[in-house]
N, C-alpha and C positions, 0 to 999 in steps of 0.2 A: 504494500500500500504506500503509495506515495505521499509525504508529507512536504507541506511548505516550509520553507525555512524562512526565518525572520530574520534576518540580517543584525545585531548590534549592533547602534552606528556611537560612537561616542559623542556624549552629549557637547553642543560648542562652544563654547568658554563665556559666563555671564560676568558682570560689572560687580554684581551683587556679593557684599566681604561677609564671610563665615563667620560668626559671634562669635567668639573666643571663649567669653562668661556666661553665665546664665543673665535673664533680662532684670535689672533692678539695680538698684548700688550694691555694689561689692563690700562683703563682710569682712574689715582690718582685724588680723588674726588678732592685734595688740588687742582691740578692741575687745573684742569675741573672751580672750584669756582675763580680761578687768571684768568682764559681766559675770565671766563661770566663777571667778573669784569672788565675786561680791554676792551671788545669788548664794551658793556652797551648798551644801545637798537638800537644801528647799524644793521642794515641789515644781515639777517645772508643768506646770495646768495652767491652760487658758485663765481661768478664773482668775488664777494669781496674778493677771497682768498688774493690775492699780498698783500692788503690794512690791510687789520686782520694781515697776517705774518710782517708786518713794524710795530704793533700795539707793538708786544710781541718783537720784536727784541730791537726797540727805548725801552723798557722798560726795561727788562733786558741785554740788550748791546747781546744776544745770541738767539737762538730758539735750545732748551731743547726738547729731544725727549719725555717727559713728559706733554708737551706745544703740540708739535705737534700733539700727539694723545687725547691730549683732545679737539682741535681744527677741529681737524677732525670729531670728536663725535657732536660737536656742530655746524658743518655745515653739517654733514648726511655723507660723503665724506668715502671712503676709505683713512685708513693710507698712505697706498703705494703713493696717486693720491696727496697729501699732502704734503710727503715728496719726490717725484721728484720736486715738482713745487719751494719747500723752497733749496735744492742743487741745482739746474739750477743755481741760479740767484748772483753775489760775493756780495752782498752787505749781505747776510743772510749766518750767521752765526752756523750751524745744530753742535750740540754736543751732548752728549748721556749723562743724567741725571737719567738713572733709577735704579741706583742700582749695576748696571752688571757693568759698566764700567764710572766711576767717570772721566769728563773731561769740558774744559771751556775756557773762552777768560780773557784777561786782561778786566780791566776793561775800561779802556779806546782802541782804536784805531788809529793810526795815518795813512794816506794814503798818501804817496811819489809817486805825478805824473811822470812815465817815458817815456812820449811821448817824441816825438824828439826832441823839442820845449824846453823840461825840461832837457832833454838830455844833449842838448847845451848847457843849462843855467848852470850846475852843479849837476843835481839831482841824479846821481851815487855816489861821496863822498857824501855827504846828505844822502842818505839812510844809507851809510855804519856805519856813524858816530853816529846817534839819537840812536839805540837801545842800547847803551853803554851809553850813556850821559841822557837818558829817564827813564833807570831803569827797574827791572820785572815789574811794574803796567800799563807797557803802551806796546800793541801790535803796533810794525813799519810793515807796510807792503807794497808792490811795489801796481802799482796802475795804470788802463790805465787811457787815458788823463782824465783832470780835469774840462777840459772845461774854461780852464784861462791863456790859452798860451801864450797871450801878459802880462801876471805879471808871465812866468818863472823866476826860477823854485818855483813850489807849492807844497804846501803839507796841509789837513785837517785832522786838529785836533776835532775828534768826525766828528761833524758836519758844523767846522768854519774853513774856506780858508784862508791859510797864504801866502802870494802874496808874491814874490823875498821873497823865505823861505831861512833863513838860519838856520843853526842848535842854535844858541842861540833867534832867534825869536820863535821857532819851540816850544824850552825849555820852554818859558814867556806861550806863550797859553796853554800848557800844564798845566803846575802850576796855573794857572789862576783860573783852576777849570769851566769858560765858553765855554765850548766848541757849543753854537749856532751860528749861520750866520744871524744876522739882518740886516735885509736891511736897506738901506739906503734913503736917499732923493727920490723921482717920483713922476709925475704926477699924484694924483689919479682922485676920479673920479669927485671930485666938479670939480677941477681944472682941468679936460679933459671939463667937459661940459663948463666952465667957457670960454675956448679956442675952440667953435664949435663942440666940441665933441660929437656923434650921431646925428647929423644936417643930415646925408646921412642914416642914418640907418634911420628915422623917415620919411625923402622924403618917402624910399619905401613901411616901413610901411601901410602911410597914402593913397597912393597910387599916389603920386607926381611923381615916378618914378617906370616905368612898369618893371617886369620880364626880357623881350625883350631886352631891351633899355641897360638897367643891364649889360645882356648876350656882347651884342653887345659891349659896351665900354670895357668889360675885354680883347676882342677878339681882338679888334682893339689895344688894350695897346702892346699885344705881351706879356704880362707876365707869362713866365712858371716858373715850380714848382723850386722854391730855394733852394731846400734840396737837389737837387742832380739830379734828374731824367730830370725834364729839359720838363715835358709833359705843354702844353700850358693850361692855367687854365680856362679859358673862355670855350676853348673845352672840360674842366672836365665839369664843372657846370653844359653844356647843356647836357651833354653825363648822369650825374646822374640824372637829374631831367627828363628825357626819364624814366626811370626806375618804377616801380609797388612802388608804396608808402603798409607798413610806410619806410621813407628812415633814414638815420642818419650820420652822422657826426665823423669823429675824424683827432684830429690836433695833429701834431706829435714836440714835442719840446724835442725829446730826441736826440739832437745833438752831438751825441757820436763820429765824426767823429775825430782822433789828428789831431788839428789844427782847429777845429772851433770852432767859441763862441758866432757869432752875436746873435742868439736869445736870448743866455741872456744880453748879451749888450742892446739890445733893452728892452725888460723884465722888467728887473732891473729901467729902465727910465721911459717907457712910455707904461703900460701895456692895456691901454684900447685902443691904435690902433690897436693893434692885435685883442682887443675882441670886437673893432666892427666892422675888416673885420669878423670877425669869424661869429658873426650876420649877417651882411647884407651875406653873403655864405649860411648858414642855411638858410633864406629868400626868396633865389633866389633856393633854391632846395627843402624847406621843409621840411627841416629835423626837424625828432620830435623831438629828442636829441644830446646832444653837448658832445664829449669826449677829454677831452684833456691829453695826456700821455705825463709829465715831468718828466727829468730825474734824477733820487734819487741826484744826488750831488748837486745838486742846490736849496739849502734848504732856501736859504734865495727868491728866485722867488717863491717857494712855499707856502711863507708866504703871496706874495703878492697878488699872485694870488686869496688865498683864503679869503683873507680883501677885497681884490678889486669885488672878483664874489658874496660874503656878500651882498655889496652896491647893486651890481646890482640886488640880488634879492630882497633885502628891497625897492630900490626903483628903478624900471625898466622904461629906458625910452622910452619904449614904449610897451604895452599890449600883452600878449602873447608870452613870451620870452620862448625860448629851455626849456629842463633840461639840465642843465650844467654840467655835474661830472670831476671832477678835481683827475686822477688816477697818481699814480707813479712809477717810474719805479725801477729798481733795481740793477742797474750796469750790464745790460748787451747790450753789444753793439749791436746786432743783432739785437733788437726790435728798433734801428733805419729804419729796414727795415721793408715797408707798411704792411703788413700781419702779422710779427712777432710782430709785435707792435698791431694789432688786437688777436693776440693771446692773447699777455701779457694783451690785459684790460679784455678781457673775464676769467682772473685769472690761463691763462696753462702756463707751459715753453713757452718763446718768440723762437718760430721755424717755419721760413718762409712755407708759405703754395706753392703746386704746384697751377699753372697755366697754363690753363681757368679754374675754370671762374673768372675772375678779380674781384678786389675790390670794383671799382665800381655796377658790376653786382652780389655778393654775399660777402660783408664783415663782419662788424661787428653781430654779432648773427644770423647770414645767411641773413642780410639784405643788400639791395644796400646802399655804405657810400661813400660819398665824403671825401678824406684822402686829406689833405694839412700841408706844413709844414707853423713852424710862422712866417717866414719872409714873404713866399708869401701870406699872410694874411694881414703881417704890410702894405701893399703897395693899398690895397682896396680903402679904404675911398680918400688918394691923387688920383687914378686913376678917382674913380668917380666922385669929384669934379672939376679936370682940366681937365677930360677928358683924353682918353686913347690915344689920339697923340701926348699929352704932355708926356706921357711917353715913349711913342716909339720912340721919338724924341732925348733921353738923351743919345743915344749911341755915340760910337765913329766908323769912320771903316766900317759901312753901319749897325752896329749890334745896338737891341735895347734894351733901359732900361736902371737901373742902378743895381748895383752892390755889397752889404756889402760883401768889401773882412775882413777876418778874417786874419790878417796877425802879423807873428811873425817871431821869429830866429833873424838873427845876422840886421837887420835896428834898425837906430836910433828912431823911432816911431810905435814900435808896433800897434796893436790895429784895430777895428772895422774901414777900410776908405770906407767913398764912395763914388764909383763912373764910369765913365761910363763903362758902357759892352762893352768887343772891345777893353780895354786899354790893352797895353800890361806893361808886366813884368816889363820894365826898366822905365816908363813912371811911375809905382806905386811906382816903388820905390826913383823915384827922387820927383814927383810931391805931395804925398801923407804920404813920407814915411820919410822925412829927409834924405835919405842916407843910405850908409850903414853904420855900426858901427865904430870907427875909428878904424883902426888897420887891417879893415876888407873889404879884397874884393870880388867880387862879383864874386861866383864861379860856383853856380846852384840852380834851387827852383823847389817846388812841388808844381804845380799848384792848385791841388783837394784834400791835404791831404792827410792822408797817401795811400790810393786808386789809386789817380790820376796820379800816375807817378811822374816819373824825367827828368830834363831836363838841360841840360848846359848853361850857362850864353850867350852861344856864339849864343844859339835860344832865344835874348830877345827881339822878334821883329814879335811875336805871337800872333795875339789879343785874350785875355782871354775872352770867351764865349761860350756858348754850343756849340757845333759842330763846333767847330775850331782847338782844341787840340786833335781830333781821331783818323787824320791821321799821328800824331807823335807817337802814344801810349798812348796818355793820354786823360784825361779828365779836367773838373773844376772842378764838383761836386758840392760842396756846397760852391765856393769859397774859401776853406781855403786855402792858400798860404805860406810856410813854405820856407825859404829866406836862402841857406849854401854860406858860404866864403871859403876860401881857407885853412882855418882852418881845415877845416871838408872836411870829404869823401861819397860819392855819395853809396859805398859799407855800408858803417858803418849804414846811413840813411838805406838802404832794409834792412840789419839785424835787425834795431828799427820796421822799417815796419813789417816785417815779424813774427816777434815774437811777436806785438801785434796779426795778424789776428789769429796766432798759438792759444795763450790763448782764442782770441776771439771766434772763432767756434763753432756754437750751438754744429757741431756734429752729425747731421742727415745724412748730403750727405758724403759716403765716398771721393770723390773726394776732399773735401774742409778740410774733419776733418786728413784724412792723407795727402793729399797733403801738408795744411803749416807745417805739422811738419816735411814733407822730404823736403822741401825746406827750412826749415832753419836750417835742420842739415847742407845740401849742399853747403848753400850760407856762413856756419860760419868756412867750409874749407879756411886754404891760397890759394889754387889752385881748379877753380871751375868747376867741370863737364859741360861745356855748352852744349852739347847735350842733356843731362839728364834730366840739367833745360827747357829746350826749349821743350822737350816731355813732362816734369809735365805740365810745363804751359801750354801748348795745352787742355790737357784730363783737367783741374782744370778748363779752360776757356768754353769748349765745353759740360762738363758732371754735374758741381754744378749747384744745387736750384736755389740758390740767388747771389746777386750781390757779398757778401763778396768773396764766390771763384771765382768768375770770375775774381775779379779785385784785387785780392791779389796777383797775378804776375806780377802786372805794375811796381813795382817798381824793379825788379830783371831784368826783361826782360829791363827796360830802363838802368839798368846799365851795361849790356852787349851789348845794341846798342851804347850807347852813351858815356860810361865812359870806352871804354877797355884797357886805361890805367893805371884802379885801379887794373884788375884783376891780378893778378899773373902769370909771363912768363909761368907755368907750364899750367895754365888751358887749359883743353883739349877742343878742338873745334876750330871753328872759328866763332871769335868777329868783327861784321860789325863796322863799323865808322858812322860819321856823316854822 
């Protein structure tokens, strides 16, 4: 049978040059041998990116696109997937290191909180002043809240918080050459057990105290979520432990909101009531694993945390504890929000997820998670030993509970007060608060931080609690409470508001990521389009992801109901009153 033959013909010689590497930046072995060093027999899991990127940042004060790509090599990772996750976040530093374009940070950092709170205190001359007084070897840079509003104004050097900073305090830490945050005096954990400490987590343990019974007391307490949302927590527990096991856990202490700080107030004191509502919650839901996501400025809670979760797993009091992983955050505000904050431990940019299906029903690594923040945690163990009608009992006003307001601005006593849910405004600030500052009267406050709105001194007869302050425009939130005199302007406050959510915005939902920046070109007019405002807010209210745009025109829209004596005779529209 005869066959054709096909002739070979050799192919003709093309223009096109043979890639010698594989496609992307080439990975500097120097490079690659500083990461494998500095990671050392850590985990090398996606998840851990955040954790690896802090690794190489705390270490060279920057992340070197040199660094990133060998980082990337050594978690399997695309470049690209690396470096969005390392520019999301402010606390990380990305500078190009290869050759091509030589650039870099001071060696040190200084961060000038500008919340409102710092605002007030002076922290505008203070910023202006240190970069001249600091020298080239220290980068100054603005800074959303610090999480330390009751010691405005702040400012951290490196990594160490300087309370009522002033520019020659600012100078000392700097020259010091320490720039860490050691904590101070707390409870640990001989001295928790010493004081009752896991007495209730060990009842349920052993089985002194059923599932049910658990359930039932948290329900009867009345204690919802304190971070803001306000869902009752008893009906979380039951609602996740309904859920297809394995389940898990994560606890949110990234209290980015300006104007609050309780969690580390508490934190800082008495760390092991948080972690053993955090136990006896795991317990009652079964969850395999515990997450807790703190936030990058709180470096000195971070120390404690992780001396304190040492102990507990050296010597656990009681058999069968979680895995505990203790992740950190990175300066960005949004992963205060449930999902973004599950984003950020799973090692992506913190960008809220849609919903259904909620976090209970698919959160962390696609599993159902019980998300709590730490305060509604701290509160577990007194629930279950006095019983939950002893806490429902603590209100004022028909309302229940009690209260860590976070409060600062122009009173005479700053600081973490507590007390009843239902109290109002003027009731905190005489019974609670000292007063107001001398010199200083009582002119309006933001009930929920910077989210929560504004309100005039003349509604100081509100009781502060969930679903009280909705039919004004506002909310509580987290309790943070931020306190202006007459001093200060109810306008000048929404432009501090405004301009944080502005820089704050993941960026995903057009709604939110252009919305605050036309609302604070708008609102930093002398004379203010009120219509214009009043139609952004709407579509920012009705069409964002997440709560940030939703609630990022509280404070603009309360100062065109309630303050339109600030605005300028020009501003077009019409401004309702009281």
């Amino acid at each position: 049978m005869d066959q054709k033959v096909i002739p070979i013909v050799a192919a003709a010689p093309t223009r096109e040059r043979r890639r010698q590497q594989p496609k992307g930046r080439r990975v500097d072995p120097a490079a690659l041998a500083e990461v494998r060093a500095l990671l050392g027999d850590a985990p090398r899991r996606r998840e851990l990116l955040i954790e690896h990127l802090h690794r190489i940042n705390d270490r060279y004060g920057q992340l070197g696109t040199r660094h990133l790509a060998a980082l990337a090599q050594e978690l399997r990772m695309a470049q690209a997937e690396v470096y969005e996750v390392a520019s999301f976040y402010h606390h990380f530093d990305v500078v190009r290191d290869d050759g091509q374009a030589e650039s870099g940070t001071a060696p040190l950092t200084v961060r000038v909180c500008g919340s409102l709170s710092c605002e007030l205190a002076g922290a505008g001359p203070l910023l202006e002043r240190l970069p001249q007084l600091l020298g080239a070897g220290v980068r100054v840079v603005p800074a959303p809240c610090l999480g330390r509003c009751e010691q405005a104004p702040v400012a951290m050097v490196g990594q160490r918080p300087v309370s009522c900073a002033t520019p020659e305090a600012v100078q000392a830490a700097a020259a010091s050459g320490d720039t860490r945050d050691l904590p101070g005096d707390y409870i640990d954990y001989a001295g928790y057990v010493a004081q009752g400490g896991y007495r209730v987590l060990r009842a349920c343990a052993s089985g002194q105290r059923d599932v049910e019974s658990v359930l039932k007391a948290m329900e009867d307490s009345g204690l919802r979520g304190l971070g803001g949302a306000g869902f009752p927590a008893g009906r979380k527990w039951r609602a996740v432990r309904a859920e297809p096991v394995p389940r898990l856990m994560a606890v949110n202490v990234d209290e980015g909101e300006p104007g609050t700080f309780k969690d580390r107030y508490y934190l800082e004191r008495d760390p092991h009531r948080h972690l053993e509502g955090l136990l006896i919650a795991a317990w009652a839901v079964e969850a395999q694993a515990v997450y807790i996501y703190l936030r990058d400025e709180y470096h000195g809670c971070r120390a404690i945390l992780q001396t304190e979760l040492d102990r507990l797993r050296d010597d656990p009091p009681v058999p069968g504890l979680p895995r505990i992983e203790l992740r950190r955050g990175a300066g960005a505000y949004i992963c205060g929000e449930e999902s973004a904050m599950i984003e950020s431990i799973e090692g992506k940019r913190g960008m809220p997820r849609l919903r259904p299906p909620y976090v209970a029903q698919v959160g962390l690594f696609g599993r159902p998670t019980l998300e709590h923040n730490f305060e509604t945690l701290h509160w577990v163990r007194d629930i279950l030993e006095r019983g939950g009608a002893w806490f429902a009992s603590q209100g004022r006003r028909g309302r229940k509970g009690l209260r860590s307001f976070s409060v600062s601005g122009r009173v005479r006593q700053p600081g973490v007060h507590l007390a009843p849910a239902g109290i109002t405004i003027q009731e905190l600030i005489d019974e609670y608060c000292g007063g107001m500052q001398d010199g200083h009267d009582f002119y309006a406050y933001l009930p929920g931080g910077a989210s929560g709105g504004i309100l005039p001194a003349s509604m100081n007869d509100i009781p502060l609690d969930f679903d009280t302050l909705q039919p004004y425009g506002c909310f509580i939130g987290s309790a943070a409470v931020m306190v202006l005199s007459h001093r200060d302007t109810a306008v000048g406050a929404a432009r501090n508001m405004m301009g944080f959510f502005k820089d704050e915005s993941c960026g995903q939902c057009t709604p939110c990521r252009v919305g605050t920046a036309k609302a604070l070109e708008l609102i930093r007019q002398p004379d203010w389009d009120i219509p214009l405002l009043e139609e952004l807010s709407a579509v920012m209210r009705d069409a964002s992801i997440c709560g940030l745009g939703q609630a990022a025109p509280n404070p603009v829209d309360c100062v065109i109901k309630y303050f339109p004596g600030e605005l300028g005779s020009g501003s077009s529209g019409r401004a309702t009153g009281n």
